[in-house]
C-alpha positions in Angstrom: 0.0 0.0 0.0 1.3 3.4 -0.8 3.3 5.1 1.8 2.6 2.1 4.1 6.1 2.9 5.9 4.9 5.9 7.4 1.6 5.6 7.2 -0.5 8.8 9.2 -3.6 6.7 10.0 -1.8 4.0 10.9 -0.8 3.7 14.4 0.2 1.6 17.7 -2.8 0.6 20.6 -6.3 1.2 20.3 -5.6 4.6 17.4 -5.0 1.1 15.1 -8.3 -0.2 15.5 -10.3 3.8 15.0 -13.0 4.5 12.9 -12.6 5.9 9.6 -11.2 10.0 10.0 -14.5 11.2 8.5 -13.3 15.1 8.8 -9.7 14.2 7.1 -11.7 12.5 4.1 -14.1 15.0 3.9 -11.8 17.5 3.3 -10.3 15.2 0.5 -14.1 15.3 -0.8 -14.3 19.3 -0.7 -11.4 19.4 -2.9 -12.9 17.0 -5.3 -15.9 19.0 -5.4 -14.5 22.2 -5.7 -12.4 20.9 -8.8 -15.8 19.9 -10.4 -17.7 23.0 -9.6 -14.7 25.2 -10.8 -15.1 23.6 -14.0 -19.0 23.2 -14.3 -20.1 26.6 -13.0 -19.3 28.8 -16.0 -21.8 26.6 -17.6 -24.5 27.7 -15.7 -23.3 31.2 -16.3 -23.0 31.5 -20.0 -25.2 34.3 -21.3 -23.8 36.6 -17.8 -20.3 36.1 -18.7 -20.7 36.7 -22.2 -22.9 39.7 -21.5 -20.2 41.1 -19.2 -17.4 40.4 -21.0 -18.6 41.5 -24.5 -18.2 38.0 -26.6 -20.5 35.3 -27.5 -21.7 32.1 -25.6 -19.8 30.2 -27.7 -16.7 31.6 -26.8 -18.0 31.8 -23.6 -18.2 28.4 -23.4 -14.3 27.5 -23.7 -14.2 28.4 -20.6 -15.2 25.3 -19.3 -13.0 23.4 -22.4 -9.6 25.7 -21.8 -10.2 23.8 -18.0 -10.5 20.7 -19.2 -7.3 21.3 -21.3 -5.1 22.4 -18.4 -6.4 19.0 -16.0 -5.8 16.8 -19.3 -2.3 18.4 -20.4 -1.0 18.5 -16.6 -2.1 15.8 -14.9 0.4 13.0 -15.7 4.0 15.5 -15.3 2.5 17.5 -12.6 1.9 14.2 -10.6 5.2 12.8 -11.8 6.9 16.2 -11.0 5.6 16.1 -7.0 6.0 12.2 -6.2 8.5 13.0 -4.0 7.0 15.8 -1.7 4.7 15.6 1.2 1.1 15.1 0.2 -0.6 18.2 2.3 1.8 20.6 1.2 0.6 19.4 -2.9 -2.7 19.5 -1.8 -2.9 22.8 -0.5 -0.8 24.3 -3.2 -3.8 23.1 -5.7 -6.3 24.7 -3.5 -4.4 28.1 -3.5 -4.6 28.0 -7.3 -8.2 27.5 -7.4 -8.2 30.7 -5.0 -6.0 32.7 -7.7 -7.7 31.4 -10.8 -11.4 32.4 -9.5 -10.5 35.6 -8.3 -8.6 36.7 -11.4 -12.0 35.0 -12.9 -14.2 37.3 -11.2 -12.0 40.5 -11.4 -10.7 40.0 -15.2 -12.1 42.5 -17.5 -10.5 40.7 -20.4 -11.3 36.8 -22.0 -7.4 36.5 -22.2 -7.0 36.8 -18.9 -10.3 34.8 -17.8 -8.9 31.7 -20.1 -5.3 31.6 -18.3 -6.9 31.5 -15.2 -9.4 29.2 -16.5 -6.0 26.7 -17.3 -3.9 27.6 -14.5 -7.1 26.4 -12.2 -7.8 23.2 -14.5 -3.8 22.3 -14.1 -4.1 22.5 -10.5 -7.3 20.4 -10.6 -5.2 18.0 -12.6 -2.8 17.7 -9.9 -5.2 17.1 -7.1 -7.4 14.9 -8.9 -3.7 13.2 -9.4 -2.7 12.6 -5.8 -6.2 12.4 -4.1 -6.7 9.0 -4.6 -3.5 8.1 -3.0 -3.7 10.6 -0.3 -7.1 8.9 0.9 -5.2 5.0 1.0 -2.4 6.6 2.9 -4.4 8.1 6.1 -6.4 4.9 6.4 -5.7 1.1 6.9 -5.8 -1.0 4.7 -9.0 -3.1 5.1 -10.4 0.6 5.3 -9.1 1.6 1.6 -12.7 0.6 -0.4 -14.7 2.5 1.6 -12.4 5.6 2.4 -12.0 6.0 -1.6 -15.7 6.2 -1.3 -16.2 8.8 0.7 -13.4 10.7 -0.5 -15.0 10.3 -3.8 -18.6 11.4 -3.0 -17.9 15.2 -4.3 -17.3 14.2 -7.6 -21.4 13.5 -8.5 -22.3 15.8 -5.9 -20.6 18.6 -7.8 -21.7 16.6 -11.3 -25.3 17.1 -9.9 -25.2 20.1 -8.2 -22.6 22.5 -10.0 -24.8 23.7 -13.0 -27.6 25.0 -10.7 -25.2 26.4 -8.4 -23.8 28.5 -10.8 -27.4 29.3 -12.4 -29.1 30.2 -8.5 -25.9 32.2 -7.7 -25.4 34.4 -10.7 -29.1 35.1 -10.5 -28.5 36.5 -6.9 -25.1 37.9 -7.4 -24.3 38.3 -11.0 -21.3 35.7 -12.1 -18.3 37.5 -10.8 -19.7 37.1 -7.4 -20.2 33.6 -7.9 -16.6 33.1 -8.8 -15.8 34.9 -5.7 -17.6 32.6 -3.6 -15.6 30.1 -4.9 -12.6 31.4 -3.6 -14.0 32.3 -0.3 -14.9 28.6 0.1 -11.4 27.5 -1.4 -10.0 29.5 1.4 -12.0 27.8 4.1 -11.1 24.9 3.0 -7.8 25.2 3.0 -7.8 25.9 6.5 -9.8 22.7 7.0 -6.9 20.5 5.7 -4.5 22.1 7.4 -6.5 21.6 10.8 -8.0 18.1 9.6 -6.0 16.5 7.4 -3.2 14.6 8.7 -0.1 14.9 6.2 1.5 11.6 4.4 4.8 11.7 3.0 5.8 11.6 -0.7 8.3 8.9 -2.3 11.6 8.8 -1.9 14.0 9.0 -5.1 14.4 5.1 -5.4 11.0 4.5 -4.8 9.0 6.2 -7.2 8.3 4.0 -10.1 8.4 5.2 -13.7 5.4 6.8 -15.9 6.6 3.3 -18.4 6.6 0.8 -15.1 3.1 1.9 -14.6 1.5 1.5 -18.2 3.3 -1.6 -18.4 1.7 -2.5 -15.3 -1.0 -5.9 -16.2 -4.5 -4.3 -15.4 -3.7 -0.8 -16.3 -4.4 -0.5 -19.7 -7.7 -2.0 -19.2 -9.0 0.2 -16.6 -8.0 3.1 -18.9 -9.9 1.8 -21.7 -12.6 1.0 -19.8 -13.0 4.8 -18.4 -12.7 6.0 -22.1 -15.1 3.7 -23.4 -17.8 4.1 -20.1 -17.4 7.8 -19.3 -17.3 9.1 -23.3 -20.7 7.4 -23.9 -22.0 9.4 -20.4 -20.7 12.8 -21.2 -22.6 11.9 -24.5 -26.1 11.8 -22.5 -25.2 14.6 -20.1 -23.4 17.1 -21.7 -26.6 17.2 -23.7 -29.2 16.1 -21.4 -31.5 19.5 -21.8 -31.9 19.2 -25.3 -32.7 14.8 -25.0 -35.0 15.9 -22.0 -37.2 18.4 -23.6 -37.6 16.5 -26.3 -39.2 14.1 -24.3 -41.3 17.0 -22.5 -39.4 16.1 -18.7 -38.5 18.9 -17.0 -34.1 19.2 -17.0 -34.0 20.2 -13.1 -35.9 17.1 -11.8 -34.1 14.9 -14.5 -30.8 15.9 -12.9 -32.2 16.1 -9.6 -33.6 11.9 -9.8 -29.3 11.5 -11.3 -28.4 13.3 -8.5 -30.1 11.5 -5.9 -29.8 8.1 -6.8 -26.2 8.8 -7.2 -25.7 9.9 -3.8 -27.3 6.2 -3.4 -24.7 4.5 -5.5 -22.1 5.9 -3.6 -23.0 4.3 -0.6 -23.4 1.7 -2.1 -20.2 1.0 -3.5 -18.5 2.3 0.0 -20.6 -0.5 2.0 -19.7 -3.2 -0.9 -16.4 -2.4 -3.2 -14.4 -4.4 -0.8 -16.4 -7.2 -1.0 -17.4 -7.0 -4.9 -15.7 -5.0 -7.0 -16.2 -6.5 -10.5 -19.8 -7.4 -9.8 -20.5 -3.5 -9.3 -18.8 -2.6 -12.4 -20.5 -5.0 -14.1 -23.5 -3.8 -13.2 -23.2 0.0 -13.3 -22.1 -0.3 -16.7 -24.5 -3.2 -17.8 -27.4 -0.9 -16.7 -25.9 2.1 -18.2 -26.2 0.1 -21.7 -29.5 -1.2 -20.7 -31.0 2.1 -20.0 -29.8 3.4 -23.2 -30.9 0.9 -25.1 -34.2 1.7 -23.4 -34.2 5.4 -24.6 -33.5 4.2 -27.9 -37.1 3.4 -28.2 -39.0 5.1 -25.7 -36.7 8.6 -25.5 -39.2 10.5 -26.3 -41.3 9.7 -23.4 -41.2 11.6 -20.4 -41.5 8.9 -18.0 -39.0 6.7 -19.8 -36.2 9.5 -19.1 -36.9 10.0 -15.6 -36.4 6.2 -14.7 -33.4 6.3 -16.9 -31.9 8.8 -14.8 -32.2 7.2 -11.7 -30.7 3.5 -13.0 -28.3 5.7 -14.3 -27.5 8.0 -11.6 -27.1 4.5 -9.2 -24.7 3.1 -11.4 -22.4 6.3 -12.3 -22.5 7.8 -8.2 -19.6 5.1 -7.5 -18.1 5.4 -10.7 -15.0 7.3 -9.0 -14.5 5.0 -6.5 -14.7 2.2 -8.2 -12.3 3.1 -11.4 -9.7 4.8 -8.7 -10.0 1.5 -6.3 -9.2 -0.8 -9.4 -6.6 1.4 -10.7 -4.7 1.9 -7.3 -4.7 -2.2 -6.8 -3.7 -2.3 -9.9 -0.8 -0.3 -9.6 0.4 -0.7 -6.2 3.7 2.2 -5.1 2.5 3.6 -9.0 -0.9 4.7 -7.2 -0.1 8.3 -8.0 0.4 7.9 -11.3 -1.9 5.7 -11.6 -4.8 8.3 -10.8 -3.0 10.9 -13.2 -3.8 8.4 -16.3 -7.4 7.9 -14.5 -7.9 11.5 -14.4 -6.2 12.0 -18.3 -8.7 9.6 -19.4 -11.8 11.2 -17.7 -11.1 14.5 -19.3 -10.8 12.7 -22.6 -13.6 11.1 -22.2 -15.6 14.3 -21.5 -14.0 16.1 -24.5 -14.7 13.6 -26.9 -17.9 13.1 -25.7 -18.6 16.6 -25.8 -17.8 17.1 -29.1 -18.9 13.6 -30.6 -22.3 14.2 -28.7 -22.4 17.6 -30.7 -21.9 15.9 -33.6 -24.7 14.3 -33.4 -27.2 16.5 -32.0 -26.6 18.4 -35.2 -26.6 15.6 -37.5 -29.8 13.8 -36.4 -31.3 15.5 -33.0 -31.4 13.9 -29.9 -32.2 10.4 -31.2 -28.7 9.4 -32.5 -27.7 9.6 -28.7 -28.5 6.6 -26.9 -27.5 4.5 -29.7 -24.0 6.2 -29.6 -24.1 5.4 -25.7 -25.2 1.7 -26.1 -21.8 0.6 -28.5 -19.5 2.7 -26.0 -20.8 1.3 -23.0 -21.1 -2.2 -24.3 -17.6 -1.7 -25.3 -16.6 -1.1 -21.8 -18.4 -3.7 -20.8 -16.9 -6.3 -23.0 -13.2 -5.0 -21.9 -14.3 -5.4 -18.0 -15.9 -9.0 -18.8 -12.4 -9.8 -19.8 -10.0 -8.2 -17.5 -10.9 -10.2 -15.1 -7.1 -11.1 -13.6 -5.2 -8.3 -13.0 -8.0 -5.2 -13.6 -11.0 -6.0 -12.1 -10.7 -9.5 -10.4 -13.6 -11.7 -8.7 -13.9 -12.2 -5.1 -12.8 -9.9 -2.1 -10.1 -7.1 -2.6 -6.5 -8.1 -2.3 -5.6 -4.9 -0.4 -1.9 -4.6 0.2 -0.3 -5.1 3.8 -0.2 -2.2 5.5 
């Protein structure tokens, strides 16, 4: 297990035996969710920040894309670049970007200067999405691992769910600059809750940080990469452009996402309670009813109903998405956990760029009913590469979690 030398949460007497740190791990979880929402709230904010800045939605709109970019492009070296320093330190320095990004956000009376920001934020988020994965195994033991990547992952749909109307309900009260400026308020309130709650893990020393090469070439890697591609591109298809695929079906958007939402908080505690015990049976499933769903709305899509009940199979299978990719990758790789998590988080990113722009494709093409199709070959995809990484990338049975 990574850093299992000097691990924080590991210690002598009856400290060994404690319950999971729920305040350390929540504050792993803010900083998930405030990577998330610093991407998604523009897009609740479009026609405010184009108004104010004097250019179109369109261009408006690369803001969310130029922060996509910077966690995609930085990811893999940043990780690689910081192996070797202490975790909290990393952490926080990620946290302070998000504090400078926003605020130059909010203040900026130029694009140019709202786009850097825009990158230097999403390279930070890179980073953290990088090292959090690790830094949640390292505080914990090791039988605690499934369910600490759990709840370390739960702001990841919470942010999914809840950043657009954030960003829509603040910029209605306080215009979009103050929303951006909240956003740095809370990054700095968060940053003194790691530094008061979260205990600090060391980084690896020179002879002990494998390769970015080791890891690829590590059996059950390439899989799980694949995997992510195939599963998350065919989601990003449906959700980037779940207004349009909604209305069309005459359901209202905010109780669509609200039934995702929900049922995803659901499938998150789910997958905390039983990862440990069944980790290829839940990803099995969540992406097994993903393509059944779709291949649902392929035929009834245009019913109101139909979408609603999609939504919340869907939502239960997606909520423990995180976990469960980042718990199979970090067995996977064992000491190459950080980098590990870099390739998971390169590969989500992808995933939401390509679906992005294949979705756009086409929703122009064809409307709304070339979607689901599109989502029921990628997820069946994914779940034909899972079905057979069965050794090394997602294997039957219990967890093999290393010895602490």
């Amino acid at each position: 297990m990574p850093f299992s030398s000097n691990k924080i949460g590991v210690q002598t007497g009856s400290a060994a035996r404690a319950a999971l740190p729920i305040g350390a791990l929540a504050g792993l979880a803010a900083s998930g969710f405030l990577c998330i929402v610093t991407e998604t709230l523009p897009a609740g904010l479009l026609q405010q920040i184009a108004s104010g800045l004097r250019i179109s939605e369109a261009i408006a709109g690369q803001l969310v894309a130029v922060y996509a970019l910077g966690s995609l492009l930085a990811a893999i070296p940043l990780t690689s670049l910081t192996q070797g320093l202490r975790r909290r330190p990393v952490l926080l320095a990620t946290i302070i970007c998000f504090v400078v990004g926003n605020t130059l956000t909010a203040l900026a009376g130029s694009i140019t200067v709202v786009l850097v920001a825009r990158f230097v934020a999403g390279c930070a988020a890179g980073l953290a999405w990088g090292i959090l994965a690790g830094y949640a195994r390292s505080i914990v033991r090791a039988d605690q691992t499934g369910p600490a990547m759990a709840l370390a992952m739960v702001g990841v749909p919470l942010a999914l769910s809840l950043g657009v109307p954030i960003g829509t309900f603040l910029g209605g009260l306080i215009g979009w600059r103050g929303s951006f400026l909240i956003l740095s308020a809370l990054s700095v309130v968060l940053i003194g809750w790691i530094i008061f709650k979260v205990p600090d893990a060391p980084g690896r020393g020179g002879d002990n940080r494998p390769s970015l090469r080791h890891v690829v070439a590590t059996p059950g890697i390439i899989p799980i990469l694949l995997v992510i591609l195939a599963w998350m591109t065919g989601h990003n298809i449906l959700y980037t452009y779940i207004a349009p695929f909604a209305t069309a079906a005459s359901a209202r958007v905010d109780l669509v996402l609200l039934a995702f939402g929900i049922s995803s908080l659901v499938g998150i505690w789910i997958v905390g309670r039983l990862v440990d015990r069944m980790l290829r049976m839940l990803v099995l499933l969540a992406i097994g009813s993903f393509a059944a769903i779709a291949f649902l709305l392929t035929f009834a899509g245009g019913q109101g109903l139909a979408v609603y009940a999609a939504a919340i199979v869907w939502g239960l299978g997606f909520g423990g998405a995180g976990a469960m990719m980042q718990t199979a990758s970090a067995d996977a790789a064992g000491d190459g956990v950080d980098l590990a998590q870099a390739m998971v988080t390169t590969a989500w990113n992808l995933a939401i760029a390509v679906g992005g722009a294949l979705g756009g494709v086409l929703l122009t093409t064809e409307g709304t009913a070339l979607l689901p199709p599109a989502v029921v070959a990628l997820t069946l995809i994914a779940f034909l590469i899972a079905l057979a990484a069965r050794r090394f990338a997602f294997p039957p049975g219990h967890r093999s979690t290393p010895a602490s």
